[in-house]
C-alpha positions in Angstrom: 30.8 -20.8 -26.5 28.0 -21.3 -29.0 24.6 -22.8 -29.0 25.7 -26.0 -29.7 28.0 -26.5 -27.3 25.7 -25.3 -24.9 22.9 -27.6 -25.5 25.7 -30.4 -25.9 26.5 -29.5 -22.2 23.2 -30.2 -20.8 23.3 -33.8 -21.4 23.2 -36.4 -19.2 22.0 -39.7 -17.8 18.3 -40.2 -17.8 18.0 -40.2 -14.7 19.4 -36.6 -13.6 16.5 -34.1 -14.3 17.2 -31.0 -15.5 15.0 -28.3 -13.0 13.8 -25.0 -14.4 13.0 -22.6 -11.6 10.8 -20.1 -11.8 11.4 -16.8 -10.0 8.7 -17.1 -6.9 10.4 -20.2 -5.9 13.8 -18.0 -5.1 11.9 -16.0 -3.6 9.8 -18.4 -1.2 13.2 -20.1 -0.6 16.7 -18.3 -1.3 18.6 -21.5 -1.2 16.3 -23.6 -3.2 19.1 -24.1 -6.0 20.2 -26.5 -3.7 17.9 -28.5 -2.7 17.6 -30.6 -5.8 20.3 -33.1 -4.7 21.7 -35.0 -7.9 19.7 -33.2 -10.6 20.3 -30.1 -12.5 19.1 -26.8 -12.1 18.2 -24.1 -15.1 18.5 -20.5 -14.4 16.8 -18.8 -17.1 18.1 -14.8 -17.6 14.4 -13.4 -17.2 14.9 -15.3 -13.5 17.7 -13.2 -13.0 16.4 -9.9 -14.1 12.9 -10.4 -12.2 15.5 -10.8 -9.0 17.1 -7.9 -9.3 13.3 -6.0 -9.6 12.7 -7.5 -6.8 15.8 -6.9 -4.2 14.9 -3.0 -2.9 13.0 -2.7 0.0 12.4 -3.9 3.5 9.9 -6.6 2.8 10.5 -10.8 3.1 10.1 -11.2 -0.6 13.1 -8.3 -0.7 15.1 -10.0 2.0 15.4 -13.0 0.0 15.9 -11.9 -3.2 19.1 -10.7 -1.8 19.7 -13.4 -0.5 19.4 -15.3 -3.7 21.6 -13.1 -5.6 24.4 -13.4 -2.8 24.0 -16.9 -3.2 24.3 -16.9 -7.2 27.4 -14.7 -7.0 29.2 -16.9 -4.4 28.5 -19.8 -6.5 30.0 -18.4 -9.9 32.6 -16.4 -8.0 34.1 -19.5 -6.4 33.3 -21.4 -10.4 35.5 -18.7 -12.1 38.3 -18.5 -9.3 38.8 -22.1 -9.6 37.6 -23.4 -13.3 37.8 -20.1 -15.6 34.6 -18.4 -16.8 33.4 -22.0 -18.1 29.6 -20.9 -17.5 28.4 -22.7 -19.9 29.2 -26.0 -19.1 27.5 -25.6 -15.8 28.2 -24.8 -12.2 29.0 -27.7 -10.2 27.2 -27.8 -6.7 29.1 -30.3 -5.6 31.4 -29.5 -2.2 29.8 -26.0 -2.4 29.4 -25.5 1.5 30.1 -29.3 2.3 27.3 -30.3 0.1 27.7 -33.9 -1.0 29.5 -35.0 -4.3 26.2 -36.5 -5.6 25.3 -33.1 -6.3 23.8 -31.8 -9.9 25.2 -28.8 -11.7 23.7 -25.1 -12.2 23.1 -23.8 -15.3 22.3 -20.4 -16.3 20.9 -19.2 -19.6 23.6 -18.7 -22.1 21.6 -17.6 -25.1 18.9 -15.8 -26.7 15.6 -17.9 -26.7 12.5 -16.0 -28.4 9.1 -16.5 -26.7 7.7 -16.6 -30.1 8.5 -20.3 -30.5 5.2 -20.7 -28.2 1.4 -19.8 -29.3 1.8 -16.8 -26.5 2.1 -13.2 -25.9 6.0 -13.1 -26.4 6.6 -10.2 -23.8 5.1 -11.6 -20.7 7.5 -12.7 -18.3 5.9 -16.3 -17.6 5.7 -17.0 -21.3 9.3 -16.1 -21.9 10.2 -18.3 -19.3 7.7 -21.3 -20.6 9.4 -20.6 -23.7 13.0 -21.8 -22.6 11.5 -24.9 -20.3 9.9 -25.9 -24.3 13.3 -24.8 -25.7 15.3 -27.3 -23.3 12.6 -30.1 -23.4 12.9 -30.3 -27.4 17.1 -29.9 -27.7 17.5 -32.5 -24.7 15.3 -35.5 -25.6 17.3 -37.7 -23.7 16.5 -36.3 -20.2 13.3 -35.1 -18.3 12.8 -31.5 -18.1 10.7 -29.8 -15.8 9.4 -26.7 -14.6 9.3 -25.6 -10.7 7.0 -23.1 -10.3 4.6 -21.9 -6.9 2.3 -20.4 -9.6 -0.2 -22.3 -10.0 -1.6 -20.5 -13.2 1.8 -21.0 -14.5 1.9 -24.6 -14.3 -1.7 -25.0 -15.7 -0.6 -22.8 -19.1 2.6 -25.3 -18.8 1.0 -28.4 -19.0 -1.9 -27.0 -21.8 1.9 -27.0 -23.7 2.5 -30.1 -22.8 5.5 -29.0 -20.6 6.3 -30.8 -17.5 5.5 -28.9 -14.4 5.1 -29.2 -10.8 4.8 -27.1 -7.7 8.4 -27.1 -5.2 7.6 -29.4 -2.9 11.0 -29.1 -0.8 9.7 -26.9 1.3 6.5 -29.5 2.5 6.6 -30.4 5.8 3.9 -32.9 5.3 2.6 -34.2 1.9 -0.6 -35.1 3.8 -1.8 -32.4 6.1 -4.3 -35.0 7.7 -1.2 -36.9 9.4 0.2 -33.8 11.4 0.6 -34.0 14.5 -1.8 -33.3 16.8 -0.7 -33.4 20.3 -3.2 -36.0 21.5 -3.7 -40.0 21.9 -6.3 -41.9 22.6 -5.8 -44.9 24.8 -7.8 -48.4 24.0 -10.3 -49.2 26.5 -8.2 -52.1 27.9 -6.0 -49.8 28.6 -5.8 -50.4 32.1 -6.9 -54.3 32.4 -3.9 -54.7 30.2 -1.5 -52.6 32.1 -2.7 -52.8 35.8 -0.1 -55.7 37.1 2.8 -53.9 35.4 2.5 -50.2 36.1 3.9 -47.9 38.8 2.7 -45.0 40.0 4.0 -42.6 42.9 2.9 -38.6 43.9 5.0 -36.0 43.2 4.3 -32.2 42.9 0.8 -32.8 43.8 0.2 -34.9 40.7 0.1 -39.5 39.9 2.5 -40.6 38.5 2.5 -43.8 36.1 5.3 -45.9 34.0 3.9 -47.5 31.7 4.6 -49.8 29.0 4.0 -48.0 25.3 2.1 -49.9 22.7 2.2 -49.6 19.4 4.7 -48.6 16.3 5.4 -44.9 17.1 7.0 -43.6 20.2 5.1 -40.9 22.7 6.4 -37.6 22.1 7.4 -35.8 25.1 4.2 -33.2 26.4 1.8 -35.6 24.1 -1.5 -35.3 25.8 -3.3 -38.7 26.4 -6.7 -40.1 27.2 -8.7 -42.8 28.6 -12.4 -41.9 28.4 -14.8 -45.5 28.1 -18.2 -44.5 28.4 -19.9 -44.5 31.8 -16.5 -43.9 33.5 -15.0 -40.8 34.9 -11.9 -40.2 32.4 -8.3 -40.1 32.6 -6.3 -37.2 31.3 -2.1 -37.6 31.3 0.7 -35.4 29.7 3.7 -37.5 28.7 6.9 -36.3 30.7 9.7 -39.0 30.2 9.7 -41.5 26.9 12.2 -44.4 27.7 12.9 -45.7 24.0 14.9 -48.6 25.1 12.5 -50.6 27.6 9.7 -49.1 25.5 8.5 -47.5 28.5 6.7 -43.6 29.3 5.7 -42.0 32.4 2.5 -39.8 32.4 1.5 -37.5 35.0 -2.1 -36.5 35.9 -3.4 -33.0 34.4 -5.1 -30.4 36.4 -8.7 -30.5 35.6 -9.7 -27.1 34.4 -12.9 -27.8 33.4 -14.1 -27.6 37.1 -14.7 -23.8 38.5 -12.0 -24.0 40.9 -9.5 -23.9 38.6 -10.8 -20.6 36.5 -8.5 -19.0 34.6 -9.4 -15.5 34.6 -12.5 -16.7 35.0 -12.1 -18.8 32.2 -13.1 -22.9 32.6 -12.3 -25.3 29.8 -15.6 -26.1 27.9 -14.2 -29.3 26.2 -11.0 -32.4 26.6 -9.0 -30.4 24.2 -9.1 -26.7 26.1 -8.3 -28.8 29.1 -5.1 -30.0 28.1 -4.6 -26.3 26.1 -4.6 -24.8 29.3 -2.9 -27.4 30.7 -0.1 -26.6 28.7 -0.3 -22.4 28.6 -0.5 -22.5 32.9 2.6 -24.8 32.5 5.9 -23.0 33.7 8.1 -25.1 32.4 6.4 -25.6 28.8 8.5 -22.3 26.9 7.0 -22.7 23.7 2.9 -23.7 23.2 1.3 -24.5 19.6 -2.3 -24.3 18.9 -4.1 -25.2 15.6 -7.8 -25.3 15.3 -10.8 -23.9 13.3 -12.3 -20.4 14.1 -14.7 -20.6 17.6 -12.4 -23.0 18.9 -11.2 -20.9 21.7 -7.5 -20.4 20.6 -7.1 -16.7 21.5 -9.5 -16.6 24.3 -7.2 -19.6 26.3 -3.8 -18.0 25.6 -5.2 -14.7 26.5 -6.8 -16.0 29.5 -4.1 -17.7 30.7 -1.4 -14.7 29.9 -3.6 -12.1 31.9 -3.7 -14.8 34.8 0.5 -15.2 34.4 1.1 -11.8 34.2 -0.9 -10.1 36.8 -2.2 -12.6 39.1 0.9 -14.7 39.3 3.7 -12.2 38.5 5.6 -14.2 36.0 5.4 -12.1 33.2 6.0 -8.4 32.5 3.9 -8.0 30.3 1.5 -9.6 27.1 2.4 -9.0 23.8 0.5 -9.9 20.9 1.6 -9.9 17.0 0.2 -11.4 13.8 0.4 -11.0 10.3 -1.6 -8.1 8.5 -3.1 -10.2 5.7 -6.4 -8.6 4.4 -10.0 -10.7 4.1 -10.8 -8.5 1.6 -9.4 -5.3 -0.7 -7.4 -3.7 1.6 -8.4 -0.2 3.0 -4.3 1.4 2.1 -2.6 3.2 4.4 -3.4 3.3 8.4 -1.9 6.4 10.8 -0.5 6.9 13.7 1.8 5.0 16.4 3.0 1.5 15.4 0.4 0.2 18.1 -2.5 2.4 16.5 -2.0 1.0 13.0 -2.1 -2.5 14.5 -5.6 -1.9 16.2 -7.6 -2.7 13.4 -5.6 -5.8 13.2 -6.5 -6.8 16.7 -10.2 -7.2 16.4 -9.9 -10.7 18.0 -7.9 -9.0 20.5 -11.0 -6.5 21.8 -13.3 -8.7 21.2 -11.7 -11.3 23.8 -11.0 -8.6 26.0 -14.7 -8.1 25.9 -15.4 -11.6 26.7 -13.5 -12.0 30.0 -14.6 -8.6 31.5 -18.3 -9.7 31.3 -16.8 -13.4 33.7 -17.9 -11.5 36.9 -21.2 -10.5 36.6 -21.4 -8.1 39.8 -18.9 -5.6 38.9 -20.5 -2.2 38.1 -19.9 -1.0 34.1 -17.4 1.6 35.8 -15.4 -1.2 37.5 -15.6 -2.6 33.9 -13.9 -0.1 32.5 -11.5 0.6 34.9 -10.3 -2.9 34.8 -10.1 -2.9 31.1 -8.2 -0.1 31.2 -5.8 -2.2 33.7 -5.2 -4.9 31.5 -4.7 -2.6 28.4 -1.4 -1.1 30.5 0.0 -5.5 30.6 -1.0 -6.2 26.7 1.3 -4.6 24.0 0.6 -4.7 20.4 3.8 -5.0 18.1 4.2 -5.4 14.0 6.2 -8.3 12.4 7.8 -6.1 10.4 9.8 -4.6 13.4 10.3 -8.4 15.0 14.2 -8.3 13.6 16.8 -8.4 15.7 14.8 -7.6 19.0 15.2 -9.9 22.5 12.2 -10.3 24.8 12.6 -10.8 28.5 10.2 -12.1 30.8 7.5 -11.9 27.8 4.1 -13.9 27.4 4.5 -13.4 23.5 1.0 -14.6 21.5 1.2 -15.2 17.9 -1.7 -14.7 15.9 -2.6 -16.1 12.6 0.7 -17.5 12.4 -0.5 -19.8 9.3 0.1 -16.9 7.2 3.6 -17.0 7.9 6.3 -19.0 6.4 8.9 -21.3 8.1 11.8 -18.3 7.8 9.2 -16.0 9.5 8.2 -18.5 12.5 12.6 -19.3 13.0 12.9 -14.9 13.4 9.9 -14.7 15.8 10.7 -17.5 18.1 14.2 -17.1 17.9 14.0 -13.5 19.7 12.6 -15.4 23.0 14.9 -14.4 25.7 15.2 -15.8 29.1 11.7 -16.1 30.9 10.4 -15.8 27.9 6.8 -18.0 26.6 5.3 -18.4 22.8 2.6 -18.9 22.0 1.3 -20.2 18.2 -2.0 -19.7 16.8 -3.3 -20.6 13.9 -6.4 -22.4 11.7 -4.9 -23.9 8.3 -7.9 -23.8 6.7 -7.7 -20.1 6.3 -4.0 -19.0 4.9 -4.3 -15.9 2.7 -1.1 -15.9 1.9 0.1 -16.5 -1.8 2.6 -19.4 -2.2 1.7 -21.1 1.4 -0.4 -24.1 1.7 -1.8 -26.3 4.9 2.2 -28.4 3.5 4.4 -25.6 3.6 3.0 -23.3 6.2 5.7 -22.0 9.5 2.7 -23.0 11.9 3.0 -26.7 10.2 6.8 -26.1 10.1 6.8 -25.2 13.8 4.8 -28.1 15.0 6.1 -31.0 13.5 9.8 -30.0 14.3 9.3 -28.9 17.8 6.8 -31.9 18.7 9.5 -33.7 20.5 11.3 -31.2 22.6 10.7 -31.6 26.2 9.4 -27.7 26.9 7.0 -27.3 23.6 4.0 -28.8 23.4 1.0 -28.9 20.8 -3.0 -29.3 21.2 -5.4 -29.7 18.2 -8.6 -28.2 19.1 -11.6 -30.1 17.5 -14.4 -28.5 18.5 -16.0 -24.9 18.0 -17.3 -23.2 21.3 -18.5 -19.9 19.7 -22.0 -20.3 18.9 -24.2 -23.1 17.2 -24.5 -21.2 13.9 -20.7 -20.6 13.4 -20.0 -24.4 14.7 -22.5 -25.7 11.7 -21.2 -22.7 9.5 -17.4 -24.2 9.6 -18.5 -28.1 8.6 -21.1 -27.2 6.2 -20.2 -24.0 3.9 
C-alpha cells in the first residue's frame, strides 16, 4: 500500500486524536496502547526497534518490554487471521479482550520518514521519532496529533517545534497530590453538642463504642482515624469500624492511647496524634495491610519497627521481620556490592541500624554488653531481602516492612503485596517528596497507587504523619530548604 493510501487512512473525525507513543511509556506501562479509549494510537518503527533493545534481561523495564511485544503480536496476529495483512489501514482495538466498540485503531509506521525534515541531529532516536509526530501533524490537518512521552526533555524540544505534547497521564492516581487521602478527620467542635441526644455507645473488647450520624458529602472510610481535640479539653481519638451508607450512619471505637508510658512499644511512646493512631494501626491484629506517608524524621521506620520487634518476640505473632526497599542511589552509585544477598543489602539498610540503635538505648540500665547481646537477638527475628528476588515467593506468618516504597511503581507494589500469605502483615513506607525514580511522580507513584485503592478495605488502613520528631534542625531543614 503506498504513502498515500496510508496517510488517506489516518483520517478521521476531529474529535478522535491520533496518539504517538513514545517508547518509555511501553515501558512504564505494557498495555498503554489501550488505554486511549476512542482515539488512535501511532506506533512509530524506531518504537519498535527501541523495544526489542530493551527486552533481555531480568530487570522491570525488561519484563515489560516483553510484555509489550506479546501484546503487539497478539494484536496483529488476531488482525491478519481475521482481516488479511491490511496493516496499514489500522488495527482495530475494538472487542480486543472485551474492550468496548468505542475503541480507536492502532497504527504502526508504514513508511520511511527522514528525521531531516526537522532542524535536528537526524540519527538520534528522540528526533526520529519527533520527526514522524511533525510528519503526521502536517499530512493530517484535519485531526489533533499528539505526542505521549514520560520524557520530559522530549516534550520540551517537542513543543520548541511546535508539536503537541504531553506527559501519559493514565497511569495518575491523583491529578492533585494535595487531595490524597490521608487517613485522618477532624471533627467540628460541636461535634458532640450536635450529636449528644442521638448517639449510642456500648463497651466491647475493652474499648466505647459510638454510632453516630456522619456529616458531610463524602462517606467515612473504614479504619479512617478521627479527632475531636477543642482546646482546653482532653481529646477524643476514634478509628472508624462500620460505615452504614444507607442511614448515613458510622460507628467509631476508642483508640488505645500510646502516648502514655504504659503502653510502650518496645519502649517506644507516640510523641504526637498522628504516631498514635500509626501505632494504633501496626499493634492492630486484624489490620493485614498498614500505609504510611510522611516527610523524613517523622518516625515512619522507627513505629513499624518498634511495633514488629514487639509482635514478633514479645507477643509471638510473627516469625520473623523482614525488611525490603528499593536500591535507588542519592548520589553516583558506588557499582557493584559482594557477598550474600543480605550483605549487599546492608548498605541499603542504613535506616535500619540506625533504628536499631535507637531502641537499644530505651532502657538506660542495661550494661553495653547486655546491649550487644540483645542486638544481636533482634538481628536473629529481622531479615533483609532484595526486590529483585520478591517474584513468585509466599510469606507466612511475616511482619513484612517496605521501605521507600515511593520509588516503586504500581506493578511493583501489586508483586510485593500480592505474595502475603496467611498471617501475613505489610507494611508501606514512603515520603513523596523524595522519589528518585525516573518516570514516577507524587501522581503516578505505587505508594499513591496503594493508598488510594486500598483506603476503603476493612483490614488496611493509612496515617499521614505531619510532623518531624528527629531533631529541630532537620524539622526546620524539611519546610525551609
Amino acid at each position: 500500500m503506498n504513502a498515500k493510501v496510508a496517510r488517506r487512512r489516518l483520517l478521521a473525525p476531529k474529535d478522535r486524536r491520533l496518539f504517538v507513543l513514545d517508547t518509555n511509556v511501553l515501558l512504564h506501562d505494557p498495555m498503554s496502547v489501550l488505554r486511549f479509549q476512542e482515539h488512535d494510537i501511532f506506533l512509530p518503527i524506531l518504537v519498535l526497534e527501541e523495544l526489542d533493545r530493551q527486552k533481555k534481561g531480568t530487570s522491570e523495564t525488561a519484563r515489560n518490554a516483553r510484555q509489550a511485544s506479546r501484546l503487539l503480536d497478539r494484536l496483529i496476529t488476531q488482525h491478519i487471521k481475521e482481516q488479511g495483512n491490511q496493516l496499514a489501514e489500522g488495527i482495530p482495538l475494538a472487542g480486543f479482550e472485551n474492550l468496548p466498540p468505542t475503541m480507536g485503531r492502532l497504527f504502526l509506521q508504514t513508511e520511511i520518514i527522514p528525521a531531516s525534515t526537522l532542524p535536528l541531529i537526524a540519527d538520534y532516536p528522540d528526533n526520529q521519532i519527533l520527526a514522524v509526530v511533525n510528519h503526521l501533524q502536517k499530512n493530517n490537518a484535519k485531526r489533533d496529533v499528539f505526542l505521549v512521552s514520560k520524557d520530559i526533555n522530549m516534550r520540551i524540544k517537542a513543543h520548541a517545534l511546535n508539536i503537541n505534547a504531553e506527559d501519559y497521564f493514565n497511569d495518575q492516581v491523583l491529578q492533585d497530590t494535595d487531595i490524597l487521602y490521608t487517613g485522618i478527620t477532624a471533627l467540628p467542635e460541636n461535634f458532640w453538642e450536635r450529636h449528644e441526644k442521638s448517639l449510642e455507645s456500648w463497651q466491647e473488647g475493652g474499648h466505647t463504642m459510638y454510632r453516630i450520624a456522619y456529616d458531610g458529602q463524602r462517606a467515612p472510610y473504614l479504619n479512617e482515624m478521627m479527632y475531636w481535640q477543642p482546646e482546653g479539653e482532653k481529646p477524643f481519638y476514634a478509628r472508624v469500624t462500620d460505615v452504614d451508607t444507607l442511614h448515613q450512619k458510622v460507628v467509631l471505637q476508642t483508640l488505645k492511647d500510646y502516648t502514655h508510658a504504659k503502653n510502650a512499644v518496645w519502649g517506644i511512646t507516640a510523641r504526637n496524634r498522628e504516631q498514635n493512631f500509626a501505632m494504633n494501626l501496626l499493634m492492630n491484629p486484624d489490620i493485614d495491610l498498614v500505609t504510611m506517608v510522611g516527610q523524613a524524621g517523622t518516625g515512619k521506620t522507627l513505629l513499624a519497627l518498634a511495633s514488629g520487634l514487639m509482635l514478633a518476640i514479645e507477643h509471638k505473632k510473627y516469625s520473623e521481620i523482614i525488611i525490603t526497599r528499593a536500591t535507588i542511589p542519592v548520589g553516583e552509585d558506588i557499582g557493584f556490592l559482594p557477598g550474600t544477598e543480605e550483605e549487599k543489602m546492608t548498605p541499603w539498610m542504613g535506616a535500619l541500624e540506625d533504628n536499631l540503635e535507637v531502641l537499644q538505648h530505651t532502657d538506660e540500665e542495661v550494661t553495653s554488653w547486655q546491649r550487644a547481646a540483645t542486638l544481636d537477638l533482634l538481628r536473629t527475628h529481622i531479615k533483609i531481602k532484595s526486590l529483585n528476588f520478591m517474584r513468585g515467593r509466599t510469606f507466612i506468618n511475616k511482619f513484612l516492612i517496605i521501605d521507600e516504597a515511593q520509588n516503586l511503581t504500581s506493578k511493583q507494589m501489586k508483586t510485593l503485596i500480592t505474595r502475603a500469605g496467611v498471617g501475613t502483615k505489610i507494611v508501606c513506607l514512603g515520603n513523596l517528596a523524595q522519589i528518585d525514580t525516573p518516570y514516577l511522580s507524587e501522581s503516578n507513584s505505587g505508594l499513591t497507587y496503594v493508598v488510594d485503592r486500598m483506603k476503603n478495605w476493612g483490614h488496611a488502613g493509612h496515617v499521614t504523619l505531619a510532623r518531624g520528631e528527629r531533631s529541630r534542625l532537620a524539622d526546620y531543614a524539611a519546610e525551609i530548604l
